[in-house]
MARZA-482022 format. One record per residue (C-alpha): residue in one letter; residue number from 1; x, y, z. Coordinates in steps of 0.05 Angstrom, whole numbers, padded with zeros to 5 digits. Layout:
<pts>
+------+------+--------+--------+--------+
| resn | resi |      u |      v |      w |
+------+------+--------+--------+--------+
|    A |  NUM |      X |      Y |      Z |
...
+------+------+--------+--------+--------+
</pts>
This chain:
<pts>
+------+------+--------+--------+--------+
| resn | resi |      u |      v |      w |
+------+------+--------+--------+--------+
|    X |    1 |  00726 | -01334 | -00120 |
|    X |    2 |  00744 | -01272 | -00086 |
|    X |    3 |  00708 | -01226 | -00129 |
|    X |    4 |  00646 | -01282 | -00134 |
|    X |    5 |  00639 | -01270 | -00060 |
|    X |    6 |  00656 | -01195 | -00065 |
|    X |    7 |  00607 | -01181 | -00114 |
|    X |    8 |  00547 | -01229 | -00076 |
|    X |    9 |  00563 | -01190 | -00011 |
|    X |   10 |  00560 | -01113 | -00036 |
|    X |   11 |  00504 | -01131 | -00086 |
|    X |   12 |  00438 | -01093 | -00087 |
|    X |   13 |  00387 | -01115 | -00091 |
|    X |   14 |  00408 | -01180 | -00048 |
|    X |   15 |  00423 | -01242 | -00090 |
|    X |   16 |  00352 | -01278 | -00095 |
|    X |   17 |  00351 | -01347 | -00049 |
|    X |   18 |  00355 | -01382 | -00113 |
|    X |   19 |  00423 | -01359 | -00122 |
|    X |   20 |  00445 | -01375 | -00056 |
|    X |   21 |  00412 | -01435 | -00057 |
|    X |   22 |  00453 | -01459 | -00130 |
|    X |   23 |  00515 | -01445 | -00082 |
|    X |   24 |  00496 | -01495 | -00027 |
|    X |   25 |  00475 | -01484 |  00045 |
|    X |   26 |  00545 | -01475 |  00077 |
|    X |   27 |  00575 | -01424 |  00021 |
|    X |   28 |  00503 | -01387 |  00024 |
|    X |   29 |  00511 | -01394 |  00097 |
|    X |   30 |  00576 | -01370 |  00098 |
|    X |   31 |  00556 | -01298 |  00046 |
|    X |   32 |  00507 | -01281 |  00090 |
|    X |   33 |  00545 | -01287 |  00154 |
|    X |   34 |  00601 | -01241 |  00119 |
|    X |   35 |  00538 | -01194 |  00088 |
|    X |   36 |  00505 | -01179 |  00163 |
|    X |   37 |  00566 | -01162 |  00196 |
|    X |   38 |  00594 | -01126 |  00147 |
|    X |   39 |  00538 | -01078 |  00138 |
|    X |   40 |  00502 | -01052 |  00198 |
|    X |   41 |  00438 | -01041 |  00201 |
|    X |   42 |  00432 | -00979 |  00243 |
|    X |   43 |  00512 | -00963 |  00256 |
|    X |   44 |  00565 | -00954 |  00221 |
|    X |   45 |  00632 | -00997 |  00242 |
|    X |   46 |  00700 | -00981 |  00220 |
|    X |   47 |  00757 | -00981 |  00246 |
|    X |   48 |  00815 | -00915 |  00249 |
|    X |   49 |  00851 | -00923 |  00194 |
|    X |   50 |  00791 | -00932 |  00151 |
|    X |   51 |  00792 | -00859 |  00152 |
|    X |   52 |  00802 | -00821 |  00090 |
|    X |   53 |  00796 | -00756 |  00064 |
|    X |   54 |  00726 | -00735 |  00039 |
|    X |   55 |  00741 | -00683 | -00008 |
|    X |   56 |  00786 | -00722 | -00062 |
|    X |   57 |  00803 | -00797 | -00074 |
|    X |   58 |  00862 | -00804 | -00037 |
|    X |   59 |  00869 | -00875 | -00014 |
|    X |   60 |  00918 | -00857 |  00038 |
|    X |   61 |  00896 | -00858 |  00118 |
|    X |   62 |  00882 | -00788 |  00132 |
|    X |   63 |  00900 | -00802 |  00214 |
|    X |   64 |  00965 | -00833 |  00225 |
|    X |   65 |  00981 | -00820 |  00301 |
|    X |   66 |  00942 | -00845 |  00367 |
|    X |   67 |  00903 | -00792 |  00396 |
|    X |   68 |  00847 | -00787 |  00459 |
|    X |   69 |  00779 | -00778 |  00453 |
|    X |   70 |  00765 | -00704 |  00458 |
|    X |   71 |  00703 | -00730 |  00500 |
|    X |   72 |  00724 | -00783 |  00540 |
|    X |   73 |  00795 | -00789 |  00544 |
|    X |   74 |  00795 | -00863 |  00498 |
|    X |   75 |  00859 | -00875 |  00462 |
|    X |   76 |  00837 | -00882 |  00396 |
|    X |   77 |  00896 | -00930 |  00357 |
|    X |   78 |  00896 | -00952 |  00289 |
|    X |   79 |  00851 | -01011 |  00307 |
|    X |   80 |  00800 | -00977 |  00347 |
|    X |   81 |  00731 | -00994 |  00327 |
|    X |   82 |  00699 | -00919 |  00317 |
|    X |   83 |  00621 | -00911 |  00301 |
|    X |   84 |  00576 | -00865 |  00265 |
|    X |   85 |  00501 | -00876 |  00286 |
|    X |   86 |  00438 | -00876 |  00237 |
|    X |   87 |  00490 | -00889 |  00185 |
|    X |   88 |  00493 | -00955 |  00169 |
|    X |   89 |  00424 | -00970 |  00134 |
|    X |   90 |  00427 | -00919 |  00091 |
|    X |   91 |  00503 | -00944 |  00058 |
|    X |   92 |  00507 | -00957 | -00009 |
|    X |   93 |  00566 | -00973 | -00064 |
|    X |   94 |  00603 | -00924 | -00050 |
|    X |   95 |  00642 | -00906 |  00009 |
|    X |   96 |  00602 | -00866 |  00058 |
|    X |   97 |  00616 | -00798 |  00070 |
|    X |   98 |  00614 | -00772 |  00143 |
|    X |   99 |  00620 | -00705 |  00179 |
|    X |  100 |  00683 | -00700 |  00234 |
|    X |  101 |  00638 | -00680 |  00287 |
|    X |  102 |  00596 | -00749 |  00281 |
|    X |  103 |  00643 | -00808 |  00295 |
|    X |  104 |  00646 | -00829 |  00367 |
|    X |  105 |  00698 | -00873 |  00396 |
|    X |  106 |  00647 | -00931 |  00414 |
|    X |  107 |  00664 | -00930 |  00491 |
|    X |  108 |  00580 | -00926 |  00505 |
|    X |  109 |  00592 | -00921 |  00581 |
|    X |  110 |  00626 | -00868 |  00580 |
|    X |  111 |  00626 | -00831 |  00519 |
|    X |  112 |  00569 | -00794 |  00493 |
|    X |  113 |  00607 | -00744 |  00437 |
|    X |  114 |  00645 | -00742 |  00379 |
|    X |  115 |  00733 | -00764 |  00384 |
|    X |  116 |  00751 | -00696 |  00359 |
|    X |  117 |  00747 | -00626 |  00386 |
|    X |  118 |  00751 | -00568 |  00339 |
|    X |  119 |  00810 | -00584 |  00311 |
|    X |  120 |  00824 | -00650 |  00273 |
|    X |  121 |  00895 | -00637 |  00272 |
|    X |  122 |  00917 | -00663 |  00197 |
|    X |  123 |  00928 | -00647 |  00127 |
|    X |  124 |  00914 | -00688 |  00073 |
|    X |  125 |  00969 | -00710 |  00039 |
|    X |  126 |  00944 | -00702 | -00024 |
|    X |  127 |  00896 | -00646 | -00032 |
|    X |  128 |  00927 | -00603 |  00027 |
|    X |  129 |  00864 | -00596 |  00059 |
|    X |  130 |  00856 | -00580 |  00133 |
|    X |  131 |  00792 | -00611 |  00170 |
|    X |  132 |  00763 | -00573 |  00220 |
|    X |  133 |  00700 | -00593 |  00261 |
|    X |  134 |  00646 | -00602 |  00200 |
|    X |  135 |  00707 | -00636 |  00159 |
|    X |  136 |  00680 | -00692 |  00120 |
|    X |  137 |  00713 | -00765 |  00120 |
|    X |  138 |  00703 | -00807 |  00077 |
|    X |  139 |  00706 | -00884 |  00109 |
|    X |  140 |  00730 | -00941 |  00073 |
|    X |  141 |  00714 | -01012 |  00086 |
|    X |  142 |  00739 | -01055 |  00030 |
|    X |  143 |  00798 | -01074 |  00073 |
|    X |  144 |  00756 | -01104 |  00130 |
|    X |  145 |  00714 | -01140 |  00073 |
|    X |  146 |  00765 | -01180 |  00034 |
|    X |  147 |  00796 | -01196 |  00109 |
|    X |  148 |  00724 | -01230 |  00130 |
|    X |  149 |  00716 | -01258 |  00057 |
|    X |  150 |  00795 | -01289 |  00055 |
|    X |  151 |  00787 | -01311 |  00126 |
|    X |  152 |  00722 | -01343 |  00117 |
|    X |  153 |  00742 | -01380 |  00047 |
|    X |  154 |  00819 | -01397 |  00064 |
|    X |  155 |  00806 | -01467 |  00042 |
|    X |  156 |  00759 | -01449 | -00021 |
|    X |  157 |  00807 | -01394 | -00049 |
|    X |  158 |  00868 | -01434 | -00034 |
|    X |  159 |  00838 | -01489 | -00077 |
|    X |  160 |  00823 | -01445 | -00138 |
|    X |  161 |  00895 | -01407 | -00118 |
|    X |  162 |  00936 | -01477 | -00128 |
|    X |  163 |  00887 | -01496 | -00186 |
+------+------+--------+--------+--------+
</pts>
């Protein structure tokens, strides 16, 4: 069920309204909900620890420590929602790739620049590499997804779990 929904939410093209339709209003209701949250249209969401190196396939969360804002002073935690704008309609597949210098802490009364000053301040822990201001990230999102997707279908996937 998990993957069913996976797959119908990532997909591209979008699954045709006969296919969502075959699925019944509330389940097709329910994809869609999960499809236009989880990818933006002109932003890109994610939260901290989505954060991953962008120059090998490390899964591992590149930032492991609460920091400030290097442009307004935000404490930026694991679970702070960061942004990268004119991102988000052009994602894909794949993760996105983004440079250092573009994700902004999403505090849009205050903060008008990116969370880190020249120095990121971290190593990857598997390819040693040290970002600096143009580092690129690479931000993963399949965590958030299968949250939305288990927490949307608890009963559904318990049903086929016990099954």
């Amino acid at each position: 069920m998990e993957e069913g929904v996976t797959s119908l939410v990532k997909s591209s093209p979008k699954p045709t309204l006969h296919d969502l339709a075959m699925l019944g209003w509330e389940t097709a209701a329910r994809i869609l909900w999960i499809r236009d949250d989880f990818t933006p249209v002109k932003i890109l969401r994610f939260r901290r620890d989505a954060i991953k190196c962008g120059y090998c396939s490390s899964s591992s969360r590149l930032i492991n420590f609460d920091f400030n804002c290097s442009s307004c002073g935000r404490l930026i935690t694991e679970n702070s929602e960061l942004t990268v704008p004119g991102v988000g309609a052009n994602l894909g597949p794949t993760d996105p790739v983004v440079k250092s210098n573009a994700i902004q802490c999403n505090n849009s009364t205050y903060c008008r620049g990116g969370i880190f000053g020249y120095e990121v301040g971290v190593n990857c822990p598997s390819c040693t590499t040290s970002p600096s201001l143009y580092y690129k990230f690479r931000i993963t999102q399949t965590r958030r997804l299968r949250e939305m997707i288990k927490e949307t279908f608890r009963e559904e996937i318990k049903s086929y779990e016990v099954g």
